[in-house]
C-alpha positions in Angstrom: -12.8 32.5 13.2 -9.6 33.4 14.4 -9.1 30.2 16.7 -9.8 28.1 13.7 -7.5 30.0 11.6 -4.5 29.6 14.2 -5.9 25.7 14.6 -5.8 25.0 10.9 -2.2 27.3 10.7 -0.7 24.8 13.5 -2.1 21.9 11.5 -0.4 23.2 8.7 2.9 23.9 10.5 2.9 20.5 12.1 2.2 18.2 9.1 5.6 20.2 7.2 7.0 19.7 10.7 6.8 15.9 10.3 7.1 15.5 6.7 10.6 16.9 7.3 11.4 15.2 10.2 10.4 11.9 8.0 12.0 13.2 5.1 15.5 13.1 7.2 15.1 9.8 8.4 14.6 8.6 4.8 17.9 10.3 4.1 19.6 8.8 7.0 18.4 5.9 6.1 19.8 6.1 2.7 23.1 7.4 3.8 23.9 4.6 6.0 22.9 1.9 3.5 25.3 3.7 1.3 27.8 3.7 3.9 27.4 -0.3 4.5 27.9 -0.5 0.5 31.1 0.9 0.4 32.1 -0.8 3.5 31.1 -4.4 2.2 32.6 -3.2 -0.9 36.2 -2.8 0.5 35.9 -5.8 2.4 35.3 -7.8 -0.4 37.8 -6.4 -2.4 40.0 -7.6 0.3 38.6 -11.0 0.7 38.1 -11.6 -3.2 40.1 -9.1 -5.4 38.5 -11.2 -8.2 35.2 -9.8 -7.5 36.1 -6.1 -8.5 36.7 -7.7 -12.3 33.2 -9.2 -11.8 31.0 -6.2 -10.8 33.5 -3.9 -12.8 32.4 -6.2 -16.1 28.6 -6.6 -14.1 25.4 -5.3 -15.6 24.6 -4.5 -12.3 25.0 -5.6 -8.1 23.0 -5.6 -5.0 24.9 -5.2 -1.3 22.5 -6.8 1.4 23.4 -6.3 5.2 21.5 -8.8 6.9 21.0 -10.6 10.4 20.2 -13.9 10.8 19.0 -16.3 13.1 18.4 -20.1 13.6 16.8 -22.0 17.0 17.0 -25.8 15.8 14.6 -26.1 13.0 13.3 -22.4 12.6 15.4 -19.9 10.5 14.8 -16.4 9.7 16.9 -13.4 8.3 16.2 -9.7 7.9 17.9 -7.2 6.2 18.2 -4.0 3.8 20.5 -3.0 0.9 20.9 -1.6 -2.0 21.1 -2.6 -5.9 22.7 -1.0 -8.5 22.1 -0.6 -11.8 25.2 0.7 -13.5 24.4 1.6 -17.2 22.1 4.3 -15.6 23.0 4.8 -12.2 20.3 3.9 -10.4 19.9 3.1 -7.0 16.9 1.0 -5.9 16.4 0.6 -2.3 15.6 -2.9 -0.9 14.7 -5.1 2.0 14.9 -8.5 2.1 13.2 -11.3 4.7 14.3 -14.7 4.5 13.0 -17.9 6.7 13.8 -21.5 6.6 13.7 -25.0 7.6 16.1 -27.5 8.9 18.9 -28.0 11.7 20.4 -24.9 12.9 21.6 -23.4 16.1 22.7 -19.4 16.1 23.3 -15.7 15.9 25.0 -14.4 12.6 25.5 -10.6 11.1 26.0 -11.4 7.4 26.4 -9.1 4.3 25.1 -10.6 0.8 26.8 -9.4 -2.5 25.0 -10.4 -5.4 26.6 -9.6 -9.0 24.1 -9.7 -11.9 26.1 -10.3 -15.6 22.8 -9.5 -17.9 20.1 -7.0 -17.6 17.1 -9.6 -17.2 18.8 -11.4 -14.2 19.0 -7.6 -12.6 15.7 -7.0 -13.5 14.6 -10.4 -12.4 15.9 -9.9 -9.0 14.6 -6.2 -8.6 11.1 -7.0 -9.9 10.4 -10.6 -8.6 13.5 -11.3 -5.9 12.3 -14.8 -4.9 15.4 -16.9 -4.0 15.0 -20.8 -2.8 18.6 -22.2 -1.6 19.8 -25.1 0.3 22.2 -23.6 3.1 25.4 -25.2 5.0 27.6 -22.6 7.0 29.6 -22.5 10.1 30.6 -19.1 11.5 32.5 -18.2 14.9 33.9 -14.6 13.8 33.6 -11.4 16.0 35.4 -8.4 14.3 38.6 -9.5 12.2 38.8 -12.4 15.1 37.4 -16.4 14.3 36.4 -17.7 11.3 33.4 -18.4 8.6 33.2 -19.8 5.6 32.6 -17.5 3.1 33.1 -18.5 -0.5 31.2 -16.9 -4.1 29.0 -19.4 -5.5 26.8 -19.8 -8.6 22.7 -18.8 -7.3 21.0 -18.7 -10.9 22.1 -18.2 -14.2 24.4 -15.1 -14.7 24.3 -14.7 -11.0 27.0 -14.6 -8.6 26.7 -14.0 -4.8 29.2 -13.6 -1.9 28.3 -13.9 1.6 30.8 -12.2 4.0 29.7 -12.9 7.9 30.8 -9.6 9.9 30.3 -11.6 13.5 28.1 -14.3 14.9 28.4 -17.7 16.0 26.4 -20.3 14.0 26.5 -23.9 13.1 23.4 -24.6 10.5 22.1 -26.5 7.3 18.9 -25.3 6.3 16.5 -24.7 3.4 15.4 -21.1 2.7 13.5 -19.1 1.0 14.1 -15.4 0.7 12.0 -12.4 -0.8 13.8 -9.5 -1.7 12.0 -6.2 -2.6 11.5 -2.8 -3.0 11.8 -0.9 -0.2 9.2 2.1 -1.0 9.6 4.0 1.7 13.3 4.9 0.4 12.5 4.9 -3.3 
């Protein structure tokens, strides 16, 4: 009896064990996606001063860091971020995979800003986060050295997103479709 008490005990012992050990990964996890957002953030500000008016007037944002990658007529992306919802300060944590069509050769880090001006396009994007885009870019950036072409742009109504590529070297024009969602693991 006493074996299977001490069994069941280090059962015990172990499962908290690794329910904390996962439970500080979630928090890293968290705290670096944070970290990204107010990294991204700044650069923007940099880039674009006119977005801080936008998301400071915004019912809400999203900051995406994401990697990308194109071989000829194949094009994926994966990534994670975070949107914000700024009436009640929520955080939802999401992940987004993306993949594509068309002619495309390359390597690129990228970070997505996306600014939502009404609640339903926030919501929209939380709850159903489909997007479908046609794609032209041309990045040769490592660091602050080369260049990309990164420019805000109209995605759907009361949408506005900024792409800011952090280093790669890419040459594509594609069509994508992209699935952002919840990330459960960190909400």
């Amino acid at each position: 009896m006493k074996k299977l008490l001490l069994a069941a005990s280090l059962c015990l012992a172990s499962f908290g064990f690794i329910n904390s050990a996962a439970a500080a990964s979630v928090e890293e996890e968290r705290k670096e996606l944070q970290t990204m957002t107010q990294d991204v953030l700044g650069d923007l500000y940099k880039t674009h001063p006119a977005a801080k008016n936008d998301i400071n007037k915004s019912y809400g944002y999203a900051v995406f860091s994401n990697t990308g990658m194109n071989l000829f007529l194949l094009s994926t992306a994966r990534g994670g971020g975070i949107a914000f919802e700024k009436a009640s300060g929520k955080k939802i944590y999401m992940d987004m995979f993306s993949a594509g069509a068309g002619i495309g050769l390359g390597v690129k880090e990228f970070r997505g800003i996306f600014i939502f001006e009404t609640k339903s396009a926030f919501e929209d994007f939380v709850n159903n986060g489909w997007d479908l885009s046609g794609q032209a870019d041309a990045a040769a950036k490592k660091g602050d050295e080369g260049e990309a072409i990164d420019e805000a742009m109209s995605i759907a109504p009361n949408v506005k997103y900024y792409q800011l590529t952090e280093k790669g070297l890419a040459l594509q024009a594609t069509l994508q479709g992209t699935k952002y969602y919840k990330n459960d693991k960190l909400n």
